[in-house]
C-alpha positions in Angstrom: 115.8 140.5 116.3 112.4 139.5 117.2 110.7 136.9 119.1 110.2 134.6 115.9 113.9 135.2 114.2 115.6 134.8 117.6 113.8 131.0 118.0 114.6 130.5 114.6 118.0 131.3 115.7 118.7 129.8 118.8 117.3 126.4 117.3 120.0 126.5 114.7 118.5 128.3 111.5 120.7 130.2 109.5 119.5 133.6 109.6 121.6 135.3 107.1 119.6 132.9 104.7 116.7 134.0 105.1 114.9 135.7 102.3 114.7 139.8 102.1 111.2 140.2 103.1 111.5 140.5 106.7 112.8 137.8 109.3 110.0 137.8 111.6 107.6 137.6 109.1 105.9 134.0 108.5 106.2 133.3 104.9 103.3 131.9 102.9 103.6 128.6 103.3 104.1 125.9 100.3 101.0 123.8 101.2 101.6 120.3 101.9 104.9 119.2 103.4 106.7 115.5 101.9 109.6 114.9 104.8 112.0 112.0 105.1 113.7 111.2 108.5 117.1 109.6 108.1 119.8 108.7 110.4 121.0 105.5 112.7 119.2 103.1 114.6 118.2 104.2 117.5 118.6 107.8 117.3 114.7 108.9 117.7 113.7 108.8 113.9 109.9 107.3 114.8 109.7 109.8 117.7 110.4 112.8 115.9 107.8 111.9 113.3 105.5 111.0 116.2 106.2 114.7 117.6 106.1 116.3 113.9 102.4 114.5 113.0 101.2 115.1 117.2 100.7 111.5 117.1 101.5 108.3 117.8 101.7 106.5 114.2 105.1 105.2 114.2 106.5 102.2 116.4 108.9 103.5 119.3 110.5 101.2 121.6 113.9 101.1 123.1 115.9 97.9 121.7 119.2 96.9 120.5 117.8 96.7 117.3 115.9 99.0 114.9 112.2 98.5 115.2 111.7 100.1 111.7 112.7 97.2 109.4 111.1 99.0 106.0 109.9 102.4 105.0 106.6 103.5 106.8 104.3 106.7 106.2 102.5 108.6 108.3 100.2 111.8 107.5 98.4 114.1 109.6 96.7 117.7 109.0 99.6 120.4 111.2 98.5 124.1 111.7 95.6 123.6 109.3 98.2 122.1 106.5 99.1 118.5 105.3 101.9 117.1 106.3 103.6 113.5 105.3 106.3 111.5 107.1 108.4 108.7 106.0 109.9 106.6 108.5 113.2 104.8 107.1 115.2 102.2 108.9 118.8 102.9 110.0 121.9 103.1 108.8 124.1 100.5 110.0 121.4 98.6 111.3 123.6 95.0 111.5 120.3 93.0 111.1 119.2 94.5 108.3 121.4 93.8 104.7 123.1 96.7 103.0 120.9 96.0 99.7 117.8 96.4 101.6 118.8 99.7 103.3 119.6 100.5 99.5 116.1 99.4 98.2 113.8 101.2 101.2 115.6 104.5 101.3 114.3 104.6 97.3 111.4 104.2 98.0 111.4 106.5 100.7 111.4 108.9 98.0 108.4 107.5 96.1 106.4 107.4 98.9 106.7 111.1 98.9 105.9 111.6 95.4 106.3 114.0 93.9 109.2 114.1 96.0 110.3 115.5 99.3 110.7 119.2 101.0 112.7 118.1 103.2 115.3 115.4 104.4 115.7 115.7 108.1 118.6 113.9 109.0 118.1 113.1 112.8 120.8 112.3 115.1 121.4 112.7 119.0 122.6 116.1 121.2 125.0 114.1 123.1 127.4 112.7 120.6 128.4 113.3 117.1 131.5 110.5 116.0 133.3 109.7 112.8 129.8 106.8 112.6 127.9 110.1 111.8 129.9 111.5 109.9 129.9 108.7 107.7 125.5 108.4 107.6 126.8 111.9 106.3 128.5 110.7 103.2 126.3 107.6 102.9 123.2 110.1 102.2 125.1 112.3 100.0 126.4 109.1 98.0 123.1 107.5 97.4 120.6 110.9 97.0 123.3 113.3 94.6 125.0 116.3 96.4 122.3 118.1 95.8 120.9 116.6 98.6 122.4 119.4 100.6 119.8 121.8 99.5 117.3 119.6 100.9 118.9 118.8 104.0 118.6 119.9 107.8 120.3 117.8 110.8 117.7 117.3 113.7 119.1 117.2 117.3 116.5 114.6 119.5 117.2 114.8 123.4 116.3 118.4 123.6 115.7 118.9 127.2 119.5 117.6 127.4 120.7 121.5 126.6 120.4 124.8 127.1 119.6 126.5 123.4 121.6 129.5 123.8 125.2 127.7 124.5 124.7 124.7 121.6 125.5 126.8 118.8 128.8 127.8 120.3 129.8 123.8 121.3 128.3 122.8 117.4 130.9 125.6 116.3 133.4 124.4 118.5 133.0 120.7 117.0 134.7 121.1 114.1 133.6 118.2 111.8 129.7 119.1 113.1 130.6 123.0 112.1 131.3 122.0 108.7 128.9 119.6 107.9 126.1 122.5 109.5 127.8 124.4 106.7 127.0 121.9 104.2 123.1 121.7 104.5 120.7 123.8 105.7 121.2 124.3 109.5 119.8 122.8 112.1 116.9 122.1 114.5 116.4 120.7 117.7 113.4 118.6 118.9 112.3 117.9 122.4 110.3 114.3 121.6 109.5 113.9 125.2 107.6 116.7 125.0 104.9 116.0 121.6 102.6 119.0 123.3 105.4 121.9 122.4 103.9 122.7 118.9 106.3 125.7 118.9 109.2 123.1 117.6 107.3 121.5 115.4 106.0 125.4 113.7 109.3 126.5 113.7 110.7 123.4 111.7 108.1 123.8 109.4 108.6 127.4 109.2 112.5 126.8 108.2 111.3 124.3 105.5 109.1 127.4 104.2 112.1 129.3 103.9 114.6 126.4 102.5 112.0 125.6 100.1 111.8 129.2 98.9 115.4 129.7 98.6 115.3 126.2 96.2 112.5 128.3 94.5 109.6 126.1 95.5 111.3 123.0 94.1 111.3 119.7 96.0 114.0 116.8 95.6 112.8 115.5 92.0 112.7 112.6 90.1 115.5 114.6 87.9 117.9 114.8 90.8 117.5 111.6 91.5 118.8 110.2 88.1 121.5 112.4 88.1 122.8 110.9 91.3 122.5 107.4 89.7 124.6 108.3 87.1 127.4 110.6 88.8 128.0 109.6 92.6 129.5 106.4 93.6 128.2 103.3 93.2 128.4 101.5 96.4 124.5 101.3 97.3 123.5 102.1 93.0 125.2 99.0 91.6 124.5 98.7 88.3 121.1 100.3 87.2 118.8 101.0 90.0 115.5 101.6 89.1 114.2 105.2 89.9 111.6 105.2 93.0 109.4 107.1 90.7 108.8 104.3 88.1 105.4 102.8 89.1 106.4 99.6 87.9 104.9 96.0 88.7 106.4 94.1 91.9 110.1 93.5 91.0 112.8 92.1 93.1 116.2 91.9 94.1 118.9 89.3 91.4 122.0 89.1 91.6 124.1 92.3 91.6 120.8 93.9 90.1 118.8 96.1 93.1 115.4 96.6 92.0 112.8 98.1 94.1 110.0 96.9 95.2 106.7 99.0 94.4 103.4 98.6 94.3 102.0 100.7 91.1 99.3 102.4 94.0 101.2 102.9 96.9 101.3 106.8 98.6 101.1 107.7 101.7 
């Protein structure tokens, strides 16, 4: 295994994935990158898309509450390619309503129109509870299962472990093993550190390959509607508008969600 492959490896990728070219070989990259960050309160979301962009464009501050209270995007040019961030605010963030969770994670997925590469779904080295397993279901209920193709779980807190023995504890850690299973591996980000490019190539180097193995697709305005229609309807009540419909400002009645969008708005 070479250099490439084996950090590919040791930061969680699932090599037997890869494609049949060659596993050291960069693959030609997809040009611009759409990623969502997802996960609880408190968990590193705006640093990691600090470290991603190698900038400081989202809000970071430690706090019993979430200092993201609505979706916010952030862009920046990464080894010569473009590169989009949305910042969403938590799940189970006790200050913030479910409905409006509901409404800003849609629009998380218009703001990356035409839709995202990649949902990173970012969550702590030290701890993984029944609470995260839960987020878990919570993103698969309100994007479609097919989510999963578009999915990789993000580890902040880096310097916490030693990369070659964390594969073996997530594989001991039986509900994390299986829900690594589920998506499309994992990765594991250092944001003390926003001068270490080599995490931030290598993640964008696994969304290469994950968006060639869903044959240069991106989570669509298709998959989206079919996840309205088919998963439960705990955060979908009734007929959620789709995130891509550019309609005038709307608002929330009743039992009704309807996003908020403005007919312009992109990161």
């Amino acid at each position: 295994m070479d250099e490439k492959a084996d950090n590919l490896h040791h930061r969680g990728f699932p090599l037997n994935n890869l494609p049949s070219n060659s596993t050291g070989a960069r693959l030609q990259n997809i040009g611009n990158i759409n990623i969502v960050l997802l996960g609880k309160t408190g968990v590193g979301k705006s640093s990691t898309g600090n470290t991603i962009l190698g900038k400081n464009i989202f809000k970071c501050k430690k706090s019993l509450k979430s200092v993201t209270q609505s979706c916010e995007c952030g862009e920046s040019v990464v080894e010569g390619r473009h590169v989009s961030v949305v910042d969403t605010p938590g799940f189970f963030d006790t200050t913030l309503p479910e409905e409006k969770l509901a409404e800003e994670l849609a629009q998380s997925v218009f703001l990356s129109t035409p839709g995202p590469h990649a949902f990173l779904f970012v969550l702590p080295t030290d701890r993984f509870t029944e609470q995260e397993e839960e987020v878990c279901k919570e993103i698969k209920m309100m994007f479609g299962q097919d989510v999963l193709k578009y999915l990789i779980l993000l580890f902040t807190h880096g310097d916490d472990i030693e990369l070659e023995t964390f594969e073996s504890e997530v594989n001991e850690h039986e509900m994390l093993k299986k829900i690594v299973k589920s998506c499309q591996g994992y990765h594991i980000f250092n944001n003390k550190d926003q001068t270490n490019r080599e995490q931030v190539n290598d993640l964008l180097q696994k969304i290469d390959i994950m968006t060639e193995q869903n044959e240069g697709k991106h989570y669509s305005n298709e998959i989206y509607e079919e996840a309205k229609r088919t998963t439960f309807k705990r955060f979908w009540q009734n007929s959620l508008p789709c995130p891509f419909d550019r309609s005038p400002v709307e608002r929330i009645t009743g039992a009704r969600l309807i996003i908020t969008v403005p007919a312009a708005v992109k990161c």
